[in-house]
Every structure is written in structure tokens, then in C-alpha cells.
C-alpha positions as CSV (number, residue, x, y, z in Angstrom):
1,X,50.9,50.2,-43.8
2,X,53.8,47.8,-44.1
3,X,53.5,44.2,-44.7
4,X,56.2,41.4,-43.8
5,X,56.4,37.8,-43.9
6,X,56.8,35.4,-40.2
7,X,58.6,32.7,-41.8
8,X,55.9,31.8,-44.6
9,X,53.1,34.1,-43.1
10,X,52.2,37.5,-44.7
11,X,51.0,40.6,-41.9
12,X,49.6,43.4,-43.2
13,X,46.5,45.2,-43.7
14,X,45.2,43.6,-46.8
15,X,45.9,40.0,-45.0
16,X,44.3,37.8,-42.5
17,X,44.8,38.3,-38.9
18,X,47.4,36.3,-37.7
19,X,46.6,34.1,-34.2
20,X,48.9,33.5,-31.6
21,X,48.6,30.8,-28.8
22,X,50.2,32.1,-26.2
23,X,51.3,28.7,-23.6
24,X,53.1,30.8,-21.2
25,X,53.3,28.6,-18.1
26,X,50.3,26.6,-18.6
27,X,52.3,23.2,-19.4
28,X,52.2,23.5,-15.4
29,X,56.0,21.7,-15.5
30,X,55.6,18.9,-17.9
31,X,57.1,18.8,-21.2
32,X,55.1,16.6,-22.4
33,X,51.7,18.6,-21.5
34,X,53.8,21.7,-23.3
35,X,53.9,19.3,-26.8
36,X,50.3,18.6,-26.4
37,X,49.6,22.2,-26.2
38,X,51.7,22.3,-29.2
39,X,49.9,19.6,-31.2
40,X,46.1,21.0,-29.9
41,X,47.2,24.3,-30.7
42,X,48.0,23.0,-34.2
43,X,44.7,21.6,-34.4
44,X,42.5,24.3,-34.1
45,X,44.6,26.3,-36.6
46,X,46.3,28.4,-34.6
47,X,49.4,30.1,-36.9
48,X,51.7,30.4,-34.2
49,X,52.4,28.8,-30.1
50,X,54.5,31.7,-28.6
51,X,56.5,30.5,-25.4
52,X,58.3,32.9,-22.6
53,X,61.9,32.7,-22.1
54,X,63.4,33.0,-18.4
55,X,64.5,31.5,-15.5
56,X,63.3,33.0,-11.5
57,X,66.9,34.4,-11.3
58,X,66.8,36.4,-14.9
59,X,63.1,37.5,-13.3
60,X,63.8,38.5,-10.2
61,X,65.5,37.8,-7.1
62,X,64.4,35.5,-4.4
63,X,63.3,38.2,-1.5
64,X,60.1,38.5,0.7
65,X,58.4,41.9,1.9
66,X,57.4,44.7,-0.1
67,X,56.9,44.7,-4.3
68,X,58.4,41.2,-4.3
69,X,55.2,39.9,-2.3
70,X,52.1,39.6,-4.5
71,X,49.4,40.9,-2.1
72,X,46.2,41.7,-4.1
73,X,43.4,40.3,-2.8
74,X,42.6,39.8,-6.4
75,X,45.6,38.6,-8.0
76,X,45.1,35.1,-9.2
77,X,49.0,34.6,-8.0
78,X,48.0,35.9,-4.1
79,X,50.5,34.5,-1.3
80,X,53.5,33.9,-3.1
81,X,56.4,35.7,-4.0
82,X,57.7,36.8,-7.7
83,X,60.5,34.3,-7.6
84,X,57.6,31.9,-6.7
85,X,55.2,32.7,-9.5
86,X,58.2,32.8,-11.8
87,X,59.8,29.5,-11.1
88,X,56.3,27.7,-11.7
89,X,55.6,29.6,-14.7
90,X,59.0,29.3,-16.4
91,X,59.4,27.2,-19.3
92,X,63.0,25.5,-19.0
93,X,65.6,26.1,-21.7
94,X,66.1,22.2,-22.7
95,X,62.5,22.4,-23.2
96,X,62.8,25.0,-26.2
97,X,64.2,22.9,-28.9
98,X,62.2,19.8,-28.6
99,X,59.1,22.5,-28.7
100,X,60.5,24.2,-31.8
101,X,60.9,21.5,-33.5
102,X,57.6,20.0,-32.9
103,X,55.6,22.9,-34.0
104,X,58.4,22.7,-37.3
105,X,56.7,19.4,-37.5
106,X,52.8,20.2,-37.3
107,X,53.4,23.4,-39.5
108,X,53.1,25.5,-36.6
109,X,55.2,28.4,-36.1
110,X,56.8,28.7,-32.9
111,X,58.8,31.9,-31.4
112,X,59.0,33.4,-27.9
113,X,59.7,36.5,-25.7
114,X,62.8,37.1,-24.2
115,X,63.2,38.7,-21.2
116,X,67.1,39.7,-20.6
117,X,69.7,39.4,-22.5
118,X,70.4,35.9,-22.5
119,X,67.3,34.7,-23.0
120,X,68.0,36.7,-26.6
121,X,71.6,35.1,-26.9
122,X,69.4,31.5,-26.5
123,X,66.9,32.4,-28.6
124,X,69.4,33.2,-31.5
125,X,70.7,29.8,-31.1
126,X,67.1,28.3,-31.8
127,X,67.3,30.5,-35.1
128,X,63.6,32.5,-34.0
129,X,61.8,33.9,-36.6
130,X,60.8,36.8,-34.4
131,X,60.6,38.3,-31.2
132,X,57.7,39.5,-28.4
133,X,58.1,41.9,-26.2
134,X,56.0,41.8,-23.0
135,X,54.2,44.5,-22.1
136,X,56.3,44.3,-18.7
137,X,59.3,45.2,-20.7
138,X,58.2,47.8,-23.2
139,X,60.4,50.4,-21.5
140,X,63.4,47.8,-21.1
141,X,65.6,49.8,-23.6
142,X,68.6,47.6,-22.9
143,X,66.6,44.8,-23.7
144,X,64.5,46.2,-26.9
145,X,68.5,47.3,-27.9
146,X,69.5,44.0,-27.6
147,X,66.1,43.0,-29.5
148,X,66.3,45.0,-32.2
149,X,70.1,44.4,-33.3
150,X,68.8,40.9,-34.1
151,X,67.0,42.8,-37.2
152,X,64.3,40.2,-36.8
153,X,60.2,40.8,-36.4
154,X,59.7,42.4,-32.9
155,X,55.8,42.0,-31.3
156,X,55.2,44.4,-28.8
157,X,52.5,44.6,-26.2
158,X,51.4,48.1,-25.2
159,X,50.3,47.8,-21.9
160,X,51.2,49.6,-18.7
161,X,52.4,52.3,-21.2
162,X,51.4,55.5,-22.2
163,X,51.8,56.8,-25.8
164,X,54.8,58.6,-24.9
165,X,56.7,55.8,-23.1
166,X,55.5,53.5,-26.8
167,X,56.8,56.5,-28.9
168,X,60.2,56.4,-26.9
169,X,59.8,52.4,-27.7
170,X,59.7,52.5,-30.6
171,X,62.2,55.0,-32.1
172,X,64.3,52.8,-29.8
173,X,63.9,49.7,-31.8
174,X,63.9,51.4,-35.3
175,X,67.6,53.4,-34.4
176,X,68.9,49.8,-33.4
177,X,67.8,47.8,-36.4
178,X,64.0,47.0,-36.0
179,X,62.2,47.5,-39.7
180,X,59.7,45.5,-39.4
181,X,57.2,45.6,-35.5
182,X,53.8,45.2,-34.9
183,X,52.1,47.0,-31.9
184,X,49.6,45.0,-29.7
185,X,47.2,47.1,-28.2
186,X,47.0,45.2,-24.4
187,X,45.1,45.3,-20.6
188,X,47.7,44.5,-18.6
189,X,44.9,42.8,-15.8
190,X,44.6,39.3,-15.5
191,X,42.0,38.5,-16.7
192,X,41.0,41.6,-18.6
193,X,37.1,43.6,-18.8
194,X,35.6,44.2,-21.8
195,X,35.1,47.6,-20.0
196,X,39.1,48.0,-20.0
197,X,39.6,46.9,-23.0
198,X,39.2,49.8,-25.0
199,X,39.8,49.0,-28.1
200,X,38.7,51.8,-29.8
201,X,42.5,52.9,-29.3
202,X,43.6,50.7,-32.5
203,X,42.8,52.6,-35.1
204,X,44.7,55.8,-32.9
205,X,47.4,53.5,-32.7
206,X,47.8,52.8,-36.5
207,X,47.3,57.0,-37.5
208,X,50.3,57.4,-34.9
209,X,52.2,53.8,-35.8
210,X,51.8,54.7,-39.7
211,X,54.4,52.1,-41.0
212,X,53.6,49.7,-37.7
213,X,50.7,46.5,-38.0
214,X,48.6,46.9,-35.0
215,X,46.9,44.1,-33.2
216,X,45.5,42.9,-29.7
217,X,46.9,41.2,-26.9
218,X,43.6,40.0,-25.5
219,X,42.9,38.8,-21.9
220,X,39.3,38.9,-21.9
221,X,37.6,35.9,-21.6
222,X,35.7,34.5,-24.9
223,X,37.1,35.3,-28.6
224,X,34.0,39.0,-28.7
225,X,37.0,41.3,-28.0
226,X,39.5,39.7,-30.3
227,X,36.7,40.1,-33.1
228,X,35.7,43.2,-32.9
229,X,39.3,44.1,-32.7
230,X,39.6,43.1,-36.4
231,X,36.7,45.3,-37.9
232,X,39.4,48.4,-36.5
233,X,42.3,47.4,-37.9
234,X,43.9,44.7,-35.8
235,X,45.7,41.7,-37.8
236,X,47.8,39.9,-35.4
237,X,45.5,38.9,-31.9
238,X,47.4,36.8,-29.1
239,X,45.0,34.9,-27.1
240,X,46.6,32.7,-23.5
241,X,46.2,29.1,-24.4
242,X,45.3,25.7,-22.2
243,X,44.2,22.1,-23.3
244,X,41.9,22.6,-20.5
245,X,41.1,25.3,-17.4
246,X,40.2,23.0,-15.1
247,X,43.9,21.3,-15.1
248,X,44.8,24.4,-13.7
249,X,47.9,26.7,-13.5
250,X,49.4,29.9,-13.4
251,X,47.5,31.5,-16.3
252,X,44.4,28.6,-17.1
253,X,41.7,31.2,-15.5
254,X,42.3,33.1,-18.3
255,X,43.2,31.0,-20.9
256,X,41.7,29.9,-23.7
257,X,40.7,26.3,-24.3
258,X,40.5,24.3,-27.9
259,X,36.9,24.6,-29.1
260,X,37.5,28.5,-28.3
261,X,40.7,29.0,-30.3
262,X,39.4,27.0,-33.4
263,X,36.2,29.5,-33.0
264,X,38.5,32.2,-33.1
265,X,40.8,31.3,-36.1
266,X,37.5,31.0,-37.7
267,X,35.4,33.6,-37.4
268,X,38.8,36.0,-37.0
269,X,38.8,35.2,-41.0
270,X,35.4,35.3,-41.4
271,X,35.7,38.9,-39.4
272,X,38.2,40.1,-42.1
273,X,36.7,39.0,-45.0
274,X,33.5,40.8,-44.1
275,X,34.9,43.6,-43.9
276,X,35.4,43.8,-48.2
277,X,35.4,47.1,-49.7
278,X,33.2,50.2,-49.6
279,X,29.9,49.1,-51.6
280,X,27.4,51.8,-52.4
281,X,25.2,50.2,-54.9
282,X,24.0,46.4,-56.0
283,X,26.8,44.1,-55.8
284,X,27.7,41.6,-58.8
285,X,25.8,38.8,-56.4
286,X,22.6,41.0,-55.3
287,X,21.8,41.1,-59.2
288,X,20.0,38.1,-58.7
289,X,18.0,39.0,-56.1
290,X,16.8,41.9,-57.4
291,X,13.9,40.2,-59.1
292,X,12.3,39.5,-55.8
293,X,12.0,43.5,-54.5
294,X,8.4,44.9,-53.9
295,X,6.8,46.0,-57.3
296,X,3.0,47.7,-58.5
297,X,0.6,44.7,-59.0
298,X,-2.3,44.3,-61.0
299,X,-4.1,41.9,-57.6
300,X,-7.8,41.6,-59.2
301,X,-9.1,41.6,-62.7
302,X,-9.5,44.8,-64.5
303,X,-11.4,46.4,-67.4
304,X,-10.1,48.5,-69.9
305,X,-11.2,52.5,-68.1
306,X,-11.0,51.1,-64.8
307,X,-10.0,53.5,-62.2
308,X,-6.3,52.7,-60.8
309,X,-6.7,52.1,-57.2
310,X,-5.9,50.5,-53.4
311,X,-8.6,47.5,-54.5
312,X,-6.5,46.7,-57.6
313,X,-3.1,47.4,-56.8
314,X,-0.7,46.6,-54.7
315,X,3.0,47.1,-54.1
316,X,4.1,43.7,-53.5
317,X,6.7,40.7,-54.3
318,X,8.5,39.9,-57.4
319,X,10.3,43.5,-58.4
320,X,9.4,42.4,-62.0
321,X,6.2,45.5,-62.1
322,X,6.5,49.4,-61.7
323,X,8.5,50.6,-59.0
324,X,6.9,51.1,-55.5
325,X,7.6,55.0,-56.0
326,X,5.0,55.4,-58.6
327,X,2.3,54.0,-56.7
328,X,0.5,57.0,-55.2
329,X,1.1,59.1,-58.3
330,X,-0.9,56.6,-60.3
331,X,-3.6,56.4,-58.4
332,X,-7.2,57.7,-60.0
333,X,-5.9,57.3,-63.7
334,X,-7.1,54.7,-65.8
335,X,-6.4,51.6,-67.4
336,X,-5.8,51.5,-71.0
337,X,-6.8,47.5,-71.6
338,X,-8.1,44.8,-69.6
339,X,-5.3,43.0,-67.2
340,X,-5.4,39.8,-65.3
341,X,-4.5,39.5,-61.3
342,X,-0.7,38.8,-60.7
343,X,-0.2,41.2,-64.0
344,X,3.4,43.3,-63.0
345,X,2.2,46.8,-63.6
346,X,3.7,48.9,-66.2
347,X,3.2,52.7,-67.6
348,X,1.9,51.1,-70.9
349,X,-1.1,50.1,-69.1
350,X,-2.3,53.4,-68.3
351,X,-4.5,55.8,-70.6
């Protein structure tokens, strides 16, 4: 598998998962909740706040009836139109380079996903050090074009795709100047099921992706899926980010708060360090332990021609006397001298 750098961050396979906060509209229209995300998002050791880059109008148009109502009795956004849901969830465009520079500050990378043309004509101006692609877009091939020409990092979410339409994706990035792109496996529901989630599909993703890093956009609630993700190959995991769900907003249900994401950076290493290398016998660090495996004892006080047996031995701990496996074979033989209890057996004793 490939391996790139995000600014001063190295992807690959051999390397740490990397862990995007994703703020999307949860600054719910205040700049300065968006740099608190920023700063708590910092905090918990988060390697990178991603933000989403559109206006209602490069969304959508501003139209009632059909598609352009959101009508599911389960959508989290039911009642209002798109333009609607877009125009509270937008981040605005003066808001980007305060932002950037802030997460400069706090050592915090900071990059976003475009979602038209112009949005990538901004983003160029704000010198990004890569791009997302929603999985909303992952068929846009004007947009992934436009994208890819940049010749910077491209994330993309697979969701609401199947591996044809990704295939088609993707050879559309890499003929248009995209080297380096990381695949996100992704649930397009809001919130996600660990039922849905599926992500047994990684490691199909990376045998079909060969020179691709695979990850997870997870909306799932709790850090279990984003986890278990790494133990199959995922190294970059984007997880919806909010100082707080109960402050509300467009994506908060799902989001998750600080105490979570400082779990996750955690125990996302922890995750990939345990995973190691294929060990088949004692480890360098078990040799110390090995003294303390079950052994023969001598466990009362013995004669020289005493009979062996289940009243004088016993397999036991320390692993200093014969091993375990000898035991029944040396039943009913004798001993050769006298031997104290809490004597490790040996061969030497026996006539």
C-alpha cells in the first residue's frame, strides 16, 4: 500500500490511524462556537478538524414539493426543505481563514470538502493540504475533475455507491492528477447501525484499492465501530464532532462529544499497536514469565524407592520442575534418593 504525508502526518499501513473531527454544521452559526470546536478538538488530539464548503445556492435551489422536501419520518432534518437544512448547516466563507489559521495555531490540521467548483477555486486560496469528497458527490465527475487537477490528497467517502460507480471514481481522479486518495468505507444514514455498518468490506476494499489507504467514515454512535475498523486495515477514521449534543444542531445527534474523541485517538493507537506482527512462539517479554508455568512437584517428603505417584506429585506453579507432559508417564517408577516437598521434579530423580 502507498503511504503519503498530510502536511507533517504520515498515512499508510505501517502508521497510526489518522482522526478526523468532522464540525460540519455543528458551530450552529457562531464563529466563535466553530473556534471552540477548533481548540476542543485540539485537545483531545484529534489530527485534523475537517469543515464543508458551500453556500444553499451552490447546494441546491430554493424549491418546495417533491426531492427538495425532506419527508422521512425519520430524518433528523424532517419539515424543512434542502435549501433549509443547507443554509443552517453551511459554514460561511469569511469564516474559513480565521478557522485555518487557528487550527495552524493549536497544531491542528484543518482542510475541508468542497462541493462545486468554487468552493475548490476558494479552497485553493486557503492553500488546503487536501481534499474530501462527500459521499454525496462521489459520482460528481466534474467535480472529482476539478479535484483531482489540484494534485493534492483527495479523501473519499464510499457511500451510496456501489463498487462499480467507486471504480469509475476513481480511475476518474487518477487520469486527472490524483496520486495520492484514501477510500472511506461509509453508511450514508444518519446516524448509522452497527448492523449497517459492515465493515467487513475494508479489507475487500484495500485487495480491489491496491495502491489506495482505506479507512471509515463512521456514524455510529460510540468510538466500537471506528475500532474494530483498525484491526481490518482502516488508518484514517472521521468521526462528526460537537463540544456538546445537547447544544443541539443539524448533525449533534450524531456527533461525537470531547471525552469520546480523546477515547478514540487513544485507544485508535492503542488498536494499532496491538495489532504487532505474526508471533508463533515466546516473545522476547514472555521470557520472564515463563518461570511461573505449571511444572512436576515433589509436594510431600519422599524416600529413596518410593513409588512415584498422585500423593507425591503434582503438576503445579513455578515451571522450574519437569514438564506437565511427563507426568502420567512417570507414574509407578521410583525414586532414586530422598527429596523434600516443594523439590521441582527432574528425570535425575528417578531410578
Amino acid at each position: 500500500m502507498n503511504s503519503f504525508m498530510i502536511k507533517d502526518f504520515l498515512l499508510g499501513s505501517n502508521n497510526p490511524p489518522f482522526i478526523i473531527a468532522e464540525m460540519s454544521g455543528n458551530h450552529n452559526q457562531s464563529l466563535e462556537r466553530a473556534k471552540e470546536i477548533v481548540r476542543v478538538a485540539a485537545s483531545t488530539g484529534a489530527h485534523a478538524i475537517k469543515l464543508q464548503t458551500y453556500t444553499p445556492d451552490t447546494m441546491t435551489i430554493n424549491h418546495r414539493g417533491g426531492l427538495f422536501d425532506i419527508t422521512d419520518k425519520k430524518s433528523l432534518w424532517l419539515g424543512r426543505n434542502l435549501y433549509e437544512l443547507y443554509k443552517e448547516a453551511h459554514t460561511p466563507w469569511e469564516w474559513h481563514k480565521p478557522l485555518f489559521d487557528y487550527a495552524a495555531e493549536l497544531g491542528l490540521i484543518c482542510f475541508s470538502t468542497p462541493f462545486d467548483d468554487t468552493a475548490v477555486d476558494f479552497l485553493e486560496t486557503l492553500n488546503v493540504p487536501c481534499y474530501k469528497i462527500a459521499s454525496f458527490e462521489n459520482t460528481d465527475h466534474p467535480l472529482l475533475k476539478k479535484v483531482a487537477k489540484t494534485g493534492k490528497p483527495v479523501i473519499m467517502s464510499t457511500g451510496i455507491a456501489n463498487l462499480s460507480d467507486i471504480m469509475e471514481s476513481v480511475q476518474v481522479l487518477k487520469e486527472n492528477g490524483s496520486k495520492e486518495i484514501v477510500l472511506l468505507k461509509c453508511t450514508s444514514t444518519y446516524p448509522a447501525t452497527p448492523e449497517n455498518t459492515n465493515l467487513v468490506t475494508i479489507p475487500v476494499l484495500q485487495q480491489v484499492f491496491q495502491d489506495c489507504i482505506i479507512g471509515l467514515s463512521d456514524h455510529t454512535m460510540g468510538i466500537g465501530a471506528s475500532i474494530a475498523s483498525i484491526a481490518l486495515g482502516a488508518r484514517v477514521i472521521e468521526k462528526h464532532f460537537t463540544i456538546s449534543r445537547a447544544d443541539g444542531g443539524v448533525d449533534s445527534t450524531f456527533s461525537m462529544e470531547p471525552a469520546e474523541m480523546k477515547s478514540l485517538v487513544l485507544e485508535s493507537e492503542r488498536a494499532f499497536l496491538a495489532l504487532g506482527q505474526v508471533q508463533l512462539n515466546v516473545q522476547k517479554a514472555e521470557e520472564k514469565s515463563r518461570v511461573f508455568k505449571r511444572s512436576i512437584y515433589v509436594v510431600a517428603d519422599v524416600k529413596k524407592g518410593d513409588i512415584l505417584s498422585s500423593q507425591n506429585l503434582r503438576v503445579i506453579r513455578p515451571g522450574d520442575g519437569l514438564a506437565p507432559k511427563y507426568f502420567e508417564s512417570i507414574l509407578g517408577k521410583h525414586f532414586k534418593i530422598d527429596l523434600k516437598t516443594g523439590t521441582p521434579m527432574s528425570m535425575d530423580y528417578l531410578t
